[in-house]
Every structure is written in structure tokens, then in C-alpha cells.
N, C-alpha and C positions, 0 to 999 in steps of 0.2 A: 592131406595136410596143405597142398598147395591150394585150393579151393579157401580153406579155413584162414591162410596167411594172405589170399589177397580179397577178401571180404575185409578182414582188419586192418589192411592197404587201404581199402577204399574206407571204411570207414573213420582210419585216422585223416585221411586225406578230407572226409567232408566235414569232420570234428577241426580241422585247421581252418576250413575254409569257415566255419561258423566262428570260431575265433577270431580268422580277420572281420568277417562282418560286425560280429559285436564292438573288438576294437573300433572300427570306425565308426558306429554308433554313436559311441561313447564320446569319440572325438568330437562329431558332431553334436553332443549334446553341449559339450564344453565349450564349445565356438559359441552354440546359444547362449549358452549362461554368460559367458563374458557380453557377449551383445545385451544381453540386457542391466547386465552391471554398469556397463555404459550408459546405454539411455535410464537408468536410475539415478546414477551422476549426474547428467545434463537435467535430469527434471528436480534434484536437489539443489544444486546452481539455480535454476529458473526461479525453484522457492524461494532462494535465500533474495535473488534479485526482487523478487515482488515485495518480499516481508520489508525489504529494506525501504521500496519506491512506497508501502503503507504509511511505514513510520516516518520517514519527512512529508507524507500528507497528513498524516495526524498531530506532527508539529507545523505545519503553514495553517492548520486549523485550531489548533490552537492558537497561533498570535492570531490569527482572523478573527477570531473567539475575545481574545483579550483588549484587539484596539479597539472590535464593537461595544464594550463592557466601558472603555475610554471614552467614546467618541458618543455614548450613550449618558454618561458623567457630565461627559462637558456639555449639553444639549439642555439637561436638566440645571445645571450652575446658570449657566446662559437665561432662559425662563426664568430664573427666579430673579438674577439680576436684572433684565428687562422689567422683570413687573416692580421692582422698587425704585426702577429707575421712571415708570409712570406713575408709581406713587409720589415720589418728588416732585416729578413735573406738575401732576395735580395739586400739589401741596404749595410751590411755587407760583402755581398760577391761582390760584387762592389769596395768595400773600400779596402777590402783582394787583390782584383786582382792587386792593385798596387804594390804591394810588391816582388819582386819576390825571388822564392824560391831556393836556388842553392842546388846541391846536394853535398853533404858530404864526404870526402876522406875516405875510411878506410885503 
């Protein structure tokens, strides 16, 4: 009987000791999982910072977009008013040529 009670001495003794090993497994796994909960957080942050640094470059490209669409307007009004303002001129100096100019005694 002595034999039989400390084989089951030692066996609950190595059944504890694998207990603690699992516990601290375990612990160990959970230290991991938080650490990467963490670096999940910092690379969600990071997201949000990018998504954000997108969208005020897709609105500075937008107005970049809009003043060229302006600045393309006014290029085109400009041309046209130049060319009726060479039409005038031509049309003025048409009118001009009838006149004739004499020259002047001094």
C-alpha cells in the first residue's frame, strides 16, 4: 500500500507540476494576445492617420482641379477677346485708311 500511495504522491506531484506549466503557458499566450491587440491599435491609428492625410490630398486636388478648369476659362475668354479686339483694329485701320494724311509745312 505504501508503494501504491506514493506512486500517486508522485503522480499528483507531476499532474501539479503540469498544471503549473500549462497555467503559465496560458499566461504566456495572453501576454501575446494583448501585445498584439496593441500593435493592432497602433496599425488602426496609423490607418485612420493615412485615410485622413488621403482625403485632404483629394480635396487640395480637387481645388487644383477646379482653379485649372478657372484658369483654363479665363485663357479661352482672353483669345477670343484678343481676336475681336484684332478685328476692330483691322476694321479701324480700314476706316483710318480713308483719310488721308498730308504732311505739314514747317
Amino acid at each position: 500500500i505504501n508503494s501504491l500511495i506514493n506512486a500517486s504522491t508522485q503522480q499528483v506531484e507531476q499532474g501539479s507540476t503540469l498544471v503549473l506549466q500549462a497555467g503559465e503557458s496560458v499566461s504566456g499566450i495572453v501576454n501575446h494576445v494583448d501585445d498584439v491587440t496593441l500593435l493592432i491599435e497602433e496599425i488602426s491609428g496609423a490607418s485612420q492617420e493615412q485615410l485622413d492625410s488621403i482625403s485632404q490630398i483629394n480635396d487640395a486636388l480637387s481645388g487644383i482641379d477646379g482653379m485649372t478648369q478657372y484658369n483654363s476659362a479665363l485663357v479661352e475668354e482672353s483669345a477670343a477677346a484678343t481676336e475681336r479686339l484684332m478685328q476692330e483694329a483691322h476694321s479701324l485701320s480700314k476706316a483710318a485708311s480713308a483719310f488721308r494724311l498730308g504732311t505739314v509745312a514747317s
